[in-house]
C-alpha positions in Angstrom: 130.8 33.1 75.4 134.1 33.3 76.9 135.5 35.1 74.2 132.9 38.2 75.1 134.1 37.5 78.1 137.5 38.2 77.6 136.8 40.8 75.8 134.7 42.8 78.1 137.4 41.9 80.7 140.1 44.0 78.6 137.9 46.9 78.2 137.3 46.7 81.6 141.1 46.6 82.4 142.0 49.1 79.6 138.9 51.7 81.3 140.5 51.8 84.8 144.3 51.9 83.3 142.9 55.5 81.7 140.5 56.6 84.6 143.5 56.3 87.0 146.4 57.3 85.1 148.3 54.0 86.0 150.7 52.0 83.5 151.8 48.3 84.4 155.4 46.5 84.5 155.8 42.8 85.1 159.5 42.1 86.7 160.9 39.4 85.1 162.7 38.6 88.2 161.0 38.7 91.2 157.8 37.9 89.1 156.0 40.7 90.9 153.8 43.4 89.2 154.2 47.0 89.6 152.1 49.7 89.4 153.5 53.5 88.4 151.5 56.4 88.6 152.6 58.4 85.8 150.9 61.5 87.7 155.0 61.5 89.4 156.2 62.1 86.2 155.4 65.7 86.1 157.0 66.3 89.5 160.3 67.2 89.6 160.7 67.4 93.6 159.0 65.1 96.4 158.2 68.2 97.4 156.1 69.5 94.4 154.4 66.2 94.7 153.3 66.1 97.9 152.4 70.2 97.3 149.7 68.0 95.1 148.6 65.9 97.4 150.5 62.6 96.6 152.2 60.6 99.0 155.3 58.7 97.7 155.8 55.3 99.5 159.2 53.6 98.8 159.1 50.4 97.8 160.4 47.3 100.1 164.2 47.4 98.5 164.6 50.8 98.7 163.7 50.5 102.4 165.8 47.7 102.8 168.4 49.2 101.0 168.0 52.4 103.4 166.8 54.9 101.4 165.1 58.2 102.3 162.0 59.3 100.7 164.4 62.4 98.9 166.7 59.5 97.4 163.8 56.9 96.6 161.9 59.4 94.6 165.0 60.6 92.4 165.6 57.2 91.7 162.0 56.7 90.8 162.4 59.3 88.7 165.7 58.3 87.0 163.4 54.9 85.9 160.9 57.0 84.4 
C-alpha cells in the first residue's frame, strides 16, 4: 500500500511543480530548500517584472548583505 502511496505522492508533487511554474534546489550547506520561480527568468529588469505583477523579495543574505531589490534581482538572475 505504501508503494501507491508513494507514488501518488510524486504525481502529486510533480502536478503542482508544473501548475505553478516552480523548480526546486536543495543547499548543500545551509541544508535549506529553495524555491525559484522560473516566471523571473523571462524578465530582464525588476521593473518588467513587477510591470507583470510579481513581487521580488530578497532573500535573508542578500538583506543582510545590504542589497537593494535592483542588485538582488541581477544577482538572481546571474544564477539562473
Amino acid at each position: 500500500m505504501s508503494s501507491v502511496a508513494d507514488k501518488l505522492g510524486k504525481f502529486l508533487e510533480n502536478a503542482f511543480k508544473r501548475a505553478f511554474n516552480k523548480s526546486e534546489s536543495f543547499d548543500l550547506v545551509s541544508g535549506e530548500k529553495e524555491i525559484v520561480c522560473e516566471e523571473a527568468f523571462q524578465h530582464k529588469t525588476l521593473e518588467e517584472y513587477k510591470s507583470a505583477g510579481y513581487n521580488f523579495r530578497r532573500t535573508k543574505d542578500q538583506m543582510s548583505r545590504g542589497l537593494s531589490r535592483e542588485q538582488a534581482f541581477e544577482e538572481f538572475q546571474k544564477h539562473k
